[in-house]
C-alpha positions in Angstrom: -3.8 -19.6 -9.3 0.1 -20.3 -8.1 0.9 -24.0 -8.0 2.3 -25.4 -5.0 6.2 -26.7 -5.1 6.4 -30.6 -4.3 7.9 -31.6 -1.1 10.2 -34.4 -0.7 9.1 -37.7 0.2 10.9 -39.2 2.9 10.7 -43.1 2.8 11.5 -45.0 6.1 14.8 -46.8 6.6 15.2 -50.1 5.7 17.1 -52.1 8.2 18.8 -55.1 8.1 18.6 -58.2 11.1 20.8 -60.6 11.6 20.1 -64.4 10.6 19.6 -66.5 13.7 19.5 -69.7 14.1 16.3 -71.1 14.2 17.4 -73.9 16.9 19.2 -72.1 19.2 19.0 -68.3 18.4 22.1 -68.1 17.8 22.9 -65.0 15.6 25.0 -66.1 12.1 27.7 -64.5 10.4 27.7 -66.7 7.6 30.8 -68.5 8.4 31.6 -72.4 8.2 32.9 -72.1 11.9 31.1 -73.4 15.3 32.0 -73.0 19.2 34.3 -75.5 20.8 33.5 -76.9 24.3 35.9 -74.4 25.4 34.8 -71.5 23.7 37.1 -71.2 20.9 36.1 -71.5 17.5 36.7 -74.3 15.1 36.2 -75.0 11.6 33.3 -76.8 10.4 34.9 -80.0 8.9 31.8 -79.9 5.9 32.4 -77.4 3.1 29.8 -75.0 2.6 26.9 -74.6 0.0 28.8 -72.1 -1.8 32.1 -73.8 -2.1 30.2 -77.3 -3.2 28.4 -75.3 -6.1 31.7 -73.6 -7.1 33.1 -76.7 -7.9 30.7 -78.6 -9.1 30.4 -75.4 -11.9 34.2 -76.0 -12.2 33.5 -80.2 -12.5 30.6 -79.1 -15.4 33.1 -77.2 -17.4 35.8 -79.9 -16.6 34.0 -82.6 -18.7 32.9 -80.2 -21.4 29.6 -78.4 -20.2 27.6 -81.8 -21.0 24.1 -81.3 -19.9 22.3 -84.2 -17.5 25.2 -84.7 -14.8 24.6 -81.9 -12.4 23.5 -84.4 -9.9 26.8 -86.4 -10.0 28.8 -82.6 -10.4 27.4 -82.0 -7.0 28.0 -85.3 -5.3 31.6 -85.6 -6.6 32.1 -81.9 -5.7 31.2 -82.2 -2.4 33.4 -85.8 -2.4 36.6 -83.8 -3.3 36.2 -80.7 -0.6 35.6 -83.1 1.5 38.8 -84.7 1.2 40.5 -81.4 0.8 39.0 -80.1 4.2 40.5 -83.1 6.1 
């Protein structure tokens, strides 16, 4: 008896949406930025997530990787972007 050859399995295409926001359906590109009155973009004056959890990383290391202070990391982190932003 021959034996058949396998044939490929094609799997369906994944595809990707765009985040929108959930308020205003809005689509996202991830950016810290928002529409003026006027239609031109400006800079969100509040760091992002990202940023904020960088430094507070950096503010761990800073005082010697000492467990029990992320909390304060974080606030203080998001404290000195802050002032950097403005």
């Amino acid at each position: 008896m021959a034996k058949r050859a396998a044939q490929p399995q094609t799997r369906p295409k994944a595809t990707r949406r765009k985040a929108t926001a959930p308020e205003t359906g809005v689509e996202s590109n991830g950016s810290n930025a928002t529409n003026g009155s006027n239609g031109s973009m400006q800079l969100d004056a509040s760091p992002n997530e990202d940023d904020i959890r960088v430094r507070a990383y950096h503010r761990y290391l800073e005082r010697g990787a000492g467990h029990g202070a992320d909390f304060d990391d974080w606030v203080e982190a998001e404290k000195d972007l802050k002032v950097a932003h403005n």
